[in-house]
MIBA-557587 format. One line per 8 residues: number of its first residue (from 1); for each residue x, y, z of C-alpha. Coordinates in steps of 0.001 Angstrom, whole numbers. Example, Ala and Ser with C-alpha at 12.3 -4.5 7.8 and 13.67 -1.06 7.14 Angstrom:
<pts>
1) 12300/-4500/7800  13670/-1060/7140 .
</pts>
This chain:
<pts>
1) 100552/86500/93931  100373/90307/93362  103041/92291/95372  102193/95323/96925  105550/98006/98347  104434/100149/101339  107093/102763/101662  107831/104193/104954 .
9) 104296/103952/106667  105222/101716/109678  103798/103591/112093  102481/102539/115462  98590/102941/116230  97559/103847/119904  94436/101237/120198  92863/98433/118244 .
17) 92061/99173/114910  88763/98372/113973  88510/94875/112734  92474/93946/112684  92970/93841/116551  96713/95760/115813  98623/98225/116751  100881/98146/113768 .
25) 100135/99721/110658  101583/97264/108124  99810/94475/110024  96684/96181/109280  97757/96615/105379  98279/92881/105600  95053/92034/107324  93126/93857/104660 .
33) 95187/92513/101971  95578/88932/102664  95372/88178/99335  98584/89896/98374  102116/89857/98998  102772/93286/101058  106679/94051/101681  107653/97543/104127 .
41) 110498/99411/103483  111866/102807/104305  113231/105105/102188  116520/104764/103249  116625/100898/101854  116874/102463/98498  119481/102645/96204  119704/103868/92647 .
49) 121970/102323/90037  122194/103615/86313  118853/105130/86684  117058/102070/88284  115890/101861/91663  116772/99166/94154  115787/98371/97431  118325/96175/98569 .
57) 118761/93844/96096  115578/93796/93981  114567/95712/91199  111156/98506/92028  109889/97077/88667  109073/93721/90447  106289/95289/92356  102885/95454/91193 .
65) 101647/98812/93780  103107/101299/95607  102097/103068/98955  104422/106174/99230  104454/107161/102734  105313/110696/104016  107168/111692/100667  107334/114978/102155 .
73) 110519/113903/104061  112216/112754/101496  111290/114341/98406  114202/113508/95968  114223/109992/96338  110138/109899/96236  110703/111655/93573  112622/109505/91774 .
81) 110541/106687/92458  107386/108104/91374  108317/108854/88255  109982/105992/87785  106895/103483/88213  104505/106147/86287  106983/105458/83628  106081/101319/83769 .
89) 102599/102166/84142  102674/100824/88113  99565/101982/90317  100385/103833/93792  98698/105386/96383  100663/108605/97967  99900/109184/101676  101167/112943/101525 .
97) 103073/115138/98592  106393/116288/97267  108047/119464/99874  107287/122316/97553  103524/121185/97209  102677/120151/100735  102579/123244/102858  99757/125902/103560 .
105) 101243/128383/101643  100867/126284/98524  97740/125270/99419  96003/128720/99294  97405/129439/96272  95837/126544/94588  92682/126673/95985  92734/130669/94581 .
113) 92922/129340/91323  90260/127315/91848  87689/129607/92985  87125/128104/96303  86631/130069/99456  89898/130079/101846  90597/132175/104647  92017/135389/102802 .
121) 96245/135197/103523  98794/136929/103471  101942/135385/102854  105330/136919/103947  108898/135091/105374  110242/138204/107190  109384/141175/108454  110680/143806/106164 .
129) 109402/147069/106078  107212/146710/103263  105492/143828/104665  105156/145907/108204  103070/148021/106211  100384/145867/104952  100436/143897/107838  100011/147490/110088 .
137) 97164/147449/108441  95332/144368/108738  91953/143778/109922  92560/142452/113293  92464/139795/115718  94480/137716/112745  95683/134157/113490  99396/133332/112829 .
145) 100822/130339/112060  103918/128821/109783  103138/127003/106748  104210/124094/107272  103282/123069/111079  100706/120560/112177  98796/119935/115432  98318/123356/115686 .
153) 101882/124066/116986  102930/127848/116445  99925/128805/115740  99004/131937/117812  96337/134818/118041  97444/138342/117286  94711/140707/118805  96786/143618/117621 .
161) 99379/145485/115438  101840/145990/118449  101244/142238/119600  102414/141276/116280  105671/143110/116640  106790/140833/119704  106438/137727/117946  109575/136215/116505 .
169) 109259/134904/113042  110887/131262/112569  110228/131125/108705  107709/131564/106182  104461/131908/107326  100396/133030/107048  98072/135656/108698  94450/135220/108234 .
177) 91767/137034/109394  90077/135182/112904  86689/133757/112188  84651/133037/115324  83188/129319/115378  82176/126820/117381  84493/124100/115783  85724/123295/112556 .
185) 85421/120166/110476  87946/118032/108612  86531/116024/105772  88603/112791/104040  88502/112799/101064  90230/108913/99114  90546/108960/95708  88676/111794/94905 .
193) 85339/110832/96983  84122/112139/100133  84514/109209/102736  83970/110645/106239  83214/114116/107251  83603/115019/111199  84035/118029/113501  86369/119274/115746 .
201) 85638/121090/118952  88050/122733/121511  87746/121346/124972  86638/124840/126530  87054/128664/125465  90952/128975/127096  92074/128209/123431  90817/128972/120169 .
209) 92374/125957/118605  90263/122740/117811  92776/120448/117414  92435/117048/118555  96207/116630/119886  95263/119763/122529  92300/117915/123845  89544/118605/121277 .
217) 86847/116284/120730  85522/114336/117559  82002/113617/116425  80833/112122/112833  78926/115464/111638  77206/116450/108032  77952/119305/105965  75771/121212/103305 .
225) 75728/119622/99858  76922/123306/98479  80424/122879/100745  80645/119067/99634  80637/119732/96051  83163/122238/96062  85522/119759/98443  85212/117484/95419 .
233) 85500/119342/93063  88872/121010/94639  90169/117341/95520  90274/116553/91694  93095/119153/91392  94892/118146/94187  97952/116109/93621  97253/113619/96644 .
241) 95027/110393/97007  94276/111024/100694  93286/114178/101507  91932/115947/104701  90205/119161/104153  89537/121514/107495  86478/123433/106670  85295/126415/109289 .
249) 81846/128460/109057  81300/131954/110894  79914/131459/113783  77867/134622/113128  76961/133755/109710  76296/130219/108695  76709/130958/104980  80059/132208/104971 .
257) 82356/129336/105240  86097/128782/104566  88617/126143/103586  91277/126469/106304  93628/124453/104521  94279/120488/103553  96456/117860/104595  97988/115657/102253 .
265) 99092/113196/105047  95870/113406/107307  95996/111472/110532  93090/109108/110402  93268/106126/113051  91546/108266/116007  89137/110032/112976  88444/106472/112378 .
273) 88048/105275/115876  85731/108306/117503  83456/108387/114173  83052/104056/113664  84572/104552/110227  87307/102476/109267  89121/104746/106317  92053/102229/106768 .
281) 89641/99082/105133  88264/101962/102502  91989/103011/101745  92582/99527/101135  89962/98628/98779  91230/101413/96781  94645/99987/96485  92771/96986/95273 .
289) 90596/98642/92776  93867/100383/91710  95568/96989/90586  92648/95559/89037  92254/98250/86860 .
</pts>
């Protein structure tokens, strides 16, 4: 029997998901793999000796997959690891990305080089006098937020250059222009192919966030083929398996949309739940098209 690692993705799941009646994520990797030996460890059940990784007491080279869970938080030993079973030719999955590749910042800069429209940024960790300049300057209201938050935490609107001032800057961190909308949409994107795509909405004008955690709400939505192809397109030169791409169009023109940014380690369970699409199943019929190969 094929044995599959999933590393550090035990994570509890707030209902009953889908078909596996659990509330435990590597019960759910075992429902949909039955047919497989599936082991969980953390991160911190590794050990390296003379170049080889252990966890415990057995070799990594026993395995025949690898789930890497949140590698983000511990990107030497994932590090390690990954290169380790590309070496031996070992299939994975990666549910999020190495530190220096899984922030905003990053982000923009590599959807830049792809040609694909992102909010225009400006990037800046302090606020030196040069950067008081340009940012003096700026078109405003312009949206604030750190590069490497989620949920929408720290993330303010700045209506003005003297607003801006009072804010105290915790690290590096993005202004982009505000684009007026009526809710965004995230889009998951597994192995390179568009799986669901949905929209968030803001529970009521108070707050110009959409996020889900600050009571937005979810509905399965469509997108124009023109947006699609260029989500695809920009997924294939994205270092990650599982991807979540927030999209936003202008409320006051329809043909002027933006990549907000992607997530690397997208929350899917409620995506899953609110939209009747079980990305947990598809995710694991990837992992099994991924050893068969």
């Amino acid at each position: 029997m094929k044995k599959l690692l999933i590393l550090s993705y035990d994570v509890t799941i707030p209902f009953e998901y889908m078909e596996s009646k659990s509330k435990n994520s590597i019960d759910v990797f075992k429902f949909y793999l039955k047919d497989y030996e599936v082991h969980s460890f953390k991160y911190n059940d590794f050990s390296i000796k003379d170049g080889i990784p252990y966890i415990l007491n057995n070799k990594l080279s026993s395995y025949d997959f690898v789930f890497f869970g949140f590698m983000s938080k511990e990107t030497t030993l994932s590090t390690i690891i990954f290169e380790y079973i590309s070496n031996l030719g070992i299939p994975y999955m990666k549910y999020g990305n190495f530190r220096n590749k899984d922030n905003k910042g990053y982000g923009n800069f590599l959807l830049e080089k792809l040609n694909i429209p992102y909010i225009p940024s400006f990037l800046f960790c302090k606020k030196s006098k040069h950067n008081l300049e340009i940012i003096k300057n700026l078109n405003y209201p312009l949206v604030l937020k750190p590069i490497d938050g989620s949920k929408g935490d720290n993330v303010v609107k700045v209506d003005d250059f003297k607003s801006f001032k009072k804010i105290r800057i915790g690290g590096t961190s993005l202004l982009q222009p505000f684009i007026e909308n009526d809710g965004d949409y995230r889009v998951f994107v597994i192995n390179n192919k568009i799986e669901l795509i949905s929209k968030r909405k803001r529970k009521d004008e108070s707050d110009f966030r959409n996020n889900v955690c600050l009571g937005g709400t979810i509905s399965k939505e469509v997108l124009p083929d023109n947006i699609l192809s260029k989500i695809e397109f920009a997924s294939n030169y994205i270092d990650c398996d599982i991807i979540g791409f927030d999209v936003i169009i202008d409320k006051n023109d329809i043909n002027k949309w933006y990549i907000m940014e992607y997530n690397s380690a997208p929350s899917f369970f409620l995506f899953s739940k609110e939209t009747n699409t079980d990305l947990f199943k598809i995710i694991c019929d990837n992992i099994k098209l991924k050893i068969l190969k």
